[in-house]
N, C-alpha and C positions, 0 to 999 in steps of 0.2 A: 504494500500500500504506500504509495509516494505520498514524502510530505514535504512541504516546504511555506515559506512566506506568503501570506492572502493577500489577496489585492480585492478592492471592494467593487470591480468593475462583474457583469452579471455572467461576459463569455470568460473560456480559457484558453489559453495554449495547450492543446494535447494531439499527441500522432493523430493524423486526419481520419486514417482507417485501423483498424476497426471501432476505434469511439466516436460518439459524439460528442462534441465538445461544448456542448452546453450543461451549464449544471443546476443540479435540480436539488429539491430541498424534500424533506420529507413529506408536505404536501400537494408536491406536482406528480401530475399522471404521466405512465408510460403505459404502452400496448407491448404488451408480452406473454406468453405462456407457455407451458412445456407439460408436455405429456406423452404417451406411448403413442398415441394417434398422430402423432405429428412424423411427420415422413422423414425426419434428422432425428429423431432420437437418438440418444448414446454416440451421436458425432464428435459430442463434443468431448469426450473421454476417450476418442481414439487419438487424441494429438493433447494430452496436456502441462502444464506448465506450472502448477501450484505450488505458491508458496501456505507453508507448515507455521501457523504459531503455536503458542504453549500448549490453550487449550485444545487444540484439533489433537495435537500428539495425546494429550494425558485421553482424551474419548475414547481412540484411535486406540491405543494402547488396551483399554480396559474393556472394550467392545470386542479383541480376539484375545482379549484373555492373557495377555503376554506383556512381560516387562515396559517398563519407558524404555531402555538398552538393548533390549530382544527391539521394540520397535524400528531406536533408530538404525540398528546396524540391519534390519533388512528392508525396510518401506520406505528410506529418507538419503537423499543424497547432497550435500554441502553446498553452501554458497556463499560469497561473500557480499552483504547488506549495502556496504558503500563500498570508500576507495580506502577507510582505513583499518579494512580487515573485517568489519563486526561479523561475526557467526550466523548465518541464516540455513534454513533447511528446505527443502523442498522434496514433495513427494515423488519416489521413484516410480518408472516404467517399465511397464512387464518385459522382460531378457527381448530384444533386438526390435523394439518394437519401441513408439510414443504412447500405447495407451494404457490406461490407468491399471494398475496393479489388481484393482477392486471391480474393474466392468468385466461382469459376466455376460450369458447373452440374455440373461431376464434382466439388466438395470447394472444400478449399484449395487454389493452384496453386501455394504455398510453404511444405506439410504442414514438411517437414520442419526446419524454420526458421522453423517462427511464433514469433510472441512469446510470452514468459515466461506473461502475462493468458490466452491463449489455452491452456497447456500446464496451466494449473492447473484450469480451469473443469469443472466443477462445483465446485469449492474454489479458497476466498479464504484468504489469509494475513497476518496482519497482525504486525510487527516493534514489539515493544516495551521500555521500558525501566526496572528498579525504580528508586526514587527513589535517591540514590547508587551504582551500582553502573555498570562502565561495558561492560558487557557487557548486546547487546541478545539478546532470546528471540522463536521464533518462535511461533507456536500457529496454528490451520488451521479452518477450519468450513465448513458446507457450504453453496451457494448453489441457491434453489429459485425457480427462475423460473418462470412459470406452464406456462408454453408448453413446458417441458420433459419431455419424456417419459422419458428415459434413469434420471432416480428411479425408476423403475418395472420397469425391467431386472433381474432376479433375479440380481445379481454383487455379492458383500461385497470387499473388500479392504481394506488397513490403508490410511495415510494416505502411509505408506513406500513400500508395494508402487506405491501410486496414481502418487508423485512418480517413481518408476524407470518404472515404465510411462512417463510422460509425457517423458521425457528431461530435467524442470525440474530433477534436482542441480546440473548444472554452470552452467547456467542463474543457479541461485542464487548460487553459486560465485565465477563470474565477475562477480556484479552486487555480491559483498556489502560490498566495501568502498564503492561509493558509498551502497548504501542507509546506510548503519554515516554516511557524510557527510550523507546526508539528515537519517536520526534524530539527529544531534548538531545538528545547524543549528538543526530543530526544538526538541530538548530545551536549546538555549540561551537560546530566549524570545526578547523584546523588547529583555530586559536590556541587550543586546549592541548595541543601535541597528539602523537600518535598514542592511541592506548596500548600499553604492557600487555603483553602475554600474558600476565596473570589476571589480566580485568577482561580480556575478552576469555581465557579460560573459565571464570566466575560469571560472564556472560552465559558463555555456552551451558555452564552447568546449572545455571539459574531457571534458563528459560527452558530447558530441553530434555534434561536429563532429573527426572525425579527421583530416579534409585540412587542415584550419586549425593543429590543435591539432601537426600534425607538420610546418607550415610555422613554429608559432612557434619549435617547439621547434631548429628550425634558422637562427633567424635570428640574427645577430648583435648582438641586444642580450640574449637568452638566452644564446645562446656563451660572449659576454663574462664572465656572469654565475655561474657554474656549473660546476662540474668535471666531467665526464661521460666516463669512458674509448671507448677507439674502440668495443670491443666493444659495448658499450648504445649510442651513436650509430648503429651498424649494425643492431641489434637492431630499435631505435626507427625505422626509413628501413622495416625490410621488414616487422617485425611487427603485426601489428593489435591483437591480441591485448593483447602486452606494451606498445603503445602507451598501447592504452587504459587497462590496469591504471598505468602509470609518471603517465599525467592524474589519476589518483583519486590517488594520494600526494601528487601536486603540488600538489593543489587542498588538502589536509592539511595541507603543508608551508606553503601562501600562507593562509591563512585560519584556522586553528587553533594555528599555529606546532611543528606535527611536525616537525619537523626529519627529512628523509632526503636532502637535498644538499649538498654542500661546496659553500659561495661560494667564487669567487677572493677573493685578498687585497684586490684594488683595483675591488672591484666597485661598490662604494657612487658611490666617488670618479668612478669611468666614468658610472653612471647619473646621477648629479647634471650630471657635466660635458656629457651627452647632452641631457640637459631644458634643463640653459640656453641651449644653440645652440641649440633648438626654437624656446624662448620668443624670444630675438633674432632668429632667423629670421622669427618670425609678426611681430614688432615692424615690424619692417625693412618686411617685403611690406604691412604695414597703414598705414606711413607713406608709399609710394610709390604 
């Protein structure tokens, strides 16, 4: 989802084809519809190109039953977000072929739990931001593929009706604080330097990987770190959900400096004292 600076003018600049480049608000009509009857069905899963956020993976993941890590290492293949590396994933393509892992010849075999990209299509959404202001806006327009016949379907509906239909509110909901990380990362520029390997490692781990991301959060050099009452320790052990959402503040807290955790008093003192036994340790094994 491109984000970048609003302008208050009503058209945009966007590739001519396949969008249109007007944009629409949650009370403007489009003519759209998709159904088995429409003579392009499942066209559009023979060539695609989806990008994966958090929540599509954790659904994704808990719909075949199988790890966040069993997921990404078979259904996701890597991308880089911008030009300074950030971690993006997108869904993989069945072996020698563009179409989706999940099209059978009856549909989707994971309708119900496709991803966000999937639940919006005929409509893109794009998340942007006016120049001071730190509140992002969304705006919507419609996408006309050639091969699509569903523009042709005699159904108006708002943009509102469209996203209830499709189940994409909570969808949005549950994605919008990381996108809310994305658009800030972006809207900080260059200025900020390139990020470390350990902040888009803590990227990746935050937004993608939940078995990791709740194995850090239990280890004891996090422990140490951190005041966390039992009740969120137990929350955070069964929740996916509240997992994921507690990564997106954390990644807030480590990289922007949100502050939403209590350090322990002696936490500094512990992590220094931890690195120096590292370092004497690697000394040690590299002199012997």
């Amino acid at each position: 989802m491109p984000e970048d600076d609003m302008s208050d003018e009503p058209e945009i600049v966007l590739p001519s084809n396949p969008i249109t480049p007007t944009k629409l608000d949650l009370d403007n009509d489009f003519q759209f519809a998709c159904h088995p009857g429409v003579s392009c069905f499942n066209k559009c899963c023979q060539s695609i190109d989806i990008q994966l956020t958090p929540y599509d993976i954790l659904r994704l993941k808990a719909r075949l039953g199988i790890t966040a890590r069993e997921f990404l290492f078979r259904y996701t293949v890597p991308f880089e977000m911008d030009g300074q590396g950030v971690p993006g994933l997108k869904l993989k393509t069945r072996d020698e072929t563009t179409a989706c892992s999940f099209l059978t010849d009856e549909g989707c075999s994971v309708y119900s739990d496709r991803p966000t990209a999937c639940r919006y299509y005929a409509l893109g959404v794009v998340s942007m931001r006016k120049k001071d202001s730190p509140v992002d806006e969304d705006f919507y327009f419609v996408v006309k593929e050639e091969h699509c016949q569903g523009h042709a379907e005699p159904k108006t509906q708002t943009v509102r009706e469209y996203r209830q239909a499709q189940g994409v509110e909570s969808y949005d909901e549950l994605n919008r604080e990381w996108r809310q990380l994305v658009l800030k990362k972006r809207s900080c520029g260059p200025v900020v330097g390139k990020p470390s390997d350990r902040s888009l490692q803590l990227f990746f781990l935050a937004s993608y990987d939940l078995d990791g991301l709740r194995e850090f959060l239990q280890s004891p050099s996090f422990q140490e770190a951190y005041e966390i009452d039992a009740a969120m320790q137990e929350q955070l052990r069964t929740d996916d959900v509240a997992l994921m959402q507690f990564g997106f503040r954390f990644l807030k807290h480590v990289l922007f400096g949100e502050k939403f955790l209590t350090e322990k008093p002696d936490a500094l003192e512990r992590r220094v004292a931890r690195r120096r036994a590292r370092e004497e340790a690697e000394q040690k094994a590299a002199g012997t």
